[in-house]
C-alpha positions, -999 to +999 in steps of 0.1 A: -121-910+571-120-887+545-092-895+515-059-875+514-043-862+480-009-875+481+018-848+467-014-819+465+015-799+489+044-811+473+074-790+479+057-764+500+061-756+537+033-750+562+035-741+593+007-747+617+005-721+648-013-748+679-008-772+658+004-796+691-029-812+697-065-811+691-081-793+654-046-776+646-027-811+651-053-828+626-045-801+603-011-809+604-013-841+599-034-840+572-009-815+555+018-836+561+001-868+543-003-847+513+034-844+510+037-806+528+070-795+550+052-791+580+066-766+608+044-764+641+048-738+666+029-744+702+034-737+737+029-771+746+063-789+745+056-826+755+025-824+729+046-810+703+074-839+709+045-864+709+024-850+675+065-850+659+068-886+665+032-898+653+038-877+620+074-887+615+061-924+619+037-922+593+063-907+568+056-870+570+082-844+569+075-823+600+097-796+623+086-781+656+093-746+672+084-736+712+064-703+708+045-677+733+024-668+705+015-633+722+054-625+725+064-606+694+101-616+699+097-652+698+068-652+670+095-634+648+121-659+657+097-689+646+091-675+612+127-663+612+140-700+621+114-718+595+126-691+564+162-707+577+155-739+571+135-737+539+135-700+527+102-697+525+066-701+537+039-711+515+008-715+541+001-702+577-027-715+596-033-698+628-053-724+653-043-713+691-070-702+711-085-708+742-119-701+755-134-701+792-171-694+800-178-665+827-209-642+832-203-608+819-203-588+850-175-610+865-153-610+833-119-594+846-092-578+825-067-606+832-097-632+814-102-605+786-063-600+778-055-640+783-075-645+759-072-622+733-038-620+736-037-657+723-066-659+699-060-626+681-032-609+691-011-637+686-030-639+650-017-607+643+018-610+655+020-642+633+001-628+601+023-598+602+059-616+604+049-641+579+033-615+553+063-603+537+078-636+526+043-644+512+046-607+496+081-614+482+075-649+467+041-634+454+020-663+465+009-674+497-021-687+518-030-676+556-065-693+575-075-682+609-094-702+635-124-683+638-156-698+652-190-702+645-194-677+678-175-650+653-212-644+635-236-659+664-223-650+698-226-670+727-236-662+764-211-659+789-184-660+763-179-623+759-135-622+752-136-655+729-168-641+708-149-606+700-116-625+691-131-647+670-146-616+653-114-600+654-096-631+632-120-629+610-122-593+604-083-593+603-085-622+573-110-602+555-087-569+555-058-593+549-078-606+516-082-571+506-049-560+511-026-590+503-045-603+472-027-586+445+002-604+457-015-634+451-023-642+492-053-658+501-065-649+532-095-666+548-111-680+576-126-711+592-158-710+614-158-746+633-187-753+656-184-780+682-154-799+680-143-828+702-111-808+720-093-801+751-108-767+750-147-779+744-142-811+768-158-788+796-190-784+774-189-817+765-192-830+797-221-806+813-257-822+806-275-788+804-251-776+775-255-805+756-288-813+760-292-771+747-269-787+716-284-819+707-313-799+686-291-776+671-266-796+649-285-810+619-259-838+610-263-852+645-235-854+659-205-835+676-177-826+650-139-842+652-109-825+648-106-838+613-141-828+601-120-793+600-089-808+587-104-813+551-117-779+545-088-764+558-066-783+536-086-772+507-085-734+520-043-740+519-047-758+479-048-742+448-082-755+449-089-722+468-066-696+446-101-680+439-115-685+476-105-652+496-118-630+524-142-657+536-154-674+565-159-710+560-183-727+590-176-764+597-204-768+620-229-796+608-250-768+599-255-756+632-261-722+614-280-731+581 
């Protein structure tokens, strides 16, 4: 397992949009090892009760929030309610999403707004309520859960291809916009990840077997393989990284 650096987030509050289970939840709890005041804001409430207990029992610092993330009214009560409790927000890290793989010609408009609506409108909604704190305390960092599919697309995965384009697009104009106000905005371009949302893939022998030969290191990535470069993305080891997408993919891409 790759070593934490206690105290690297010292005094500084993250919050962690999906952060209930899979690649966001790793995230978390890596934040909250290195001494960060973790908020996470999920749908999911008996995963978000369950990640609160395993941090809190290894000693982190960590609060949870119920959120719709593609409902404007409670996104601005989650940042509203974490600026409460600690008057700020130093780091965002947007990580809900879902995916689900459909031909083309049979994606509906209730499949194509699902999913958007959670991967990049609810990026949008959050980037947007949490920019002017960053703004006013003149330093802040925001990473979006793009995808290795934001710069190679992938068959049959039409909605989740365009709004993994579309958070990466939005951290780019973000970089460009928010950087004189010392915000870093970038984004992170995982391949396969052992999750609830890739399990399906997992599991089907023709995908796989498709896979095996394209993944250099090997293997199928974990949810903390992401965790590390995130955390660096959220350091001041990154105050001179912005507007980039960062793939954690084995070198599925090289």
């Amino acid at each position: 397992m790759t070593d934490f650096i206690p105290g690297r987030f010292d005094a500084q509050v993250a919050l962690v949009v999906g952060g209930a289970q899979g690649i966001g939840k790793a995230i978390g709890v890596r934040l909250a090892r290195e001494g960060a005041r973790l908020v996470i804001a999920d749908i999911d409430r008996a995963m978000l009760a369950r990640t609160q207990k395993e941090i809190r029992a290894g000693g982190g610092d960590v609060r949870t929030l119920y959120c719709d993330v593609r409902k404007k009214p409670g996104v601005d009560r989650t940042v509203a309610q974490i600026i409460r409790w600690y008057q700020r927000i130093d780091v965002m890290v947007y990580v809900a999403g879902v995916g689900k793989a459909v031909p083309f010609v049979q994606t509906d408009e209730k499949l194509w707004d699902w999913t958007l609506g959670i991967n990049l409108r609810g990026g949008f909604l959050f980037a947007r309520a949490v920019a002017p704190h960053m703004v006013k305390q003149r330093r802040g960092k925001l990473i979006f859960m793009a995808s290795t599919n934001a710069w190679d697309a992938e068959a049959e995965m039409a909605p989740y291809n365009v709004s993994k384009t579309g958070l990466f697009i939005l951290a780019k104009t973000l970089a460009r916009e928010l950087g004189h106000y010392g915000i870093n905005s970038n984004a992170l371009g995982p391949g396969l990840i052992r999750t609830r949302l890739s399990e399906p893939f997992l599991k089907n022998p023709e995908f796989m077997k498709k896979y095996q030969d394209l993944i250099p290191v090997g293997r199928v990535g974990n949810p903390e393989d992401v965790a590390g470069p995130a955390a660096f993305l959220a350091s001041r080891d990154a105050d001179y990284v912005n507007g980039v997408l960062l793939f954690v993919d084995g070198g599925q891409l090289a």
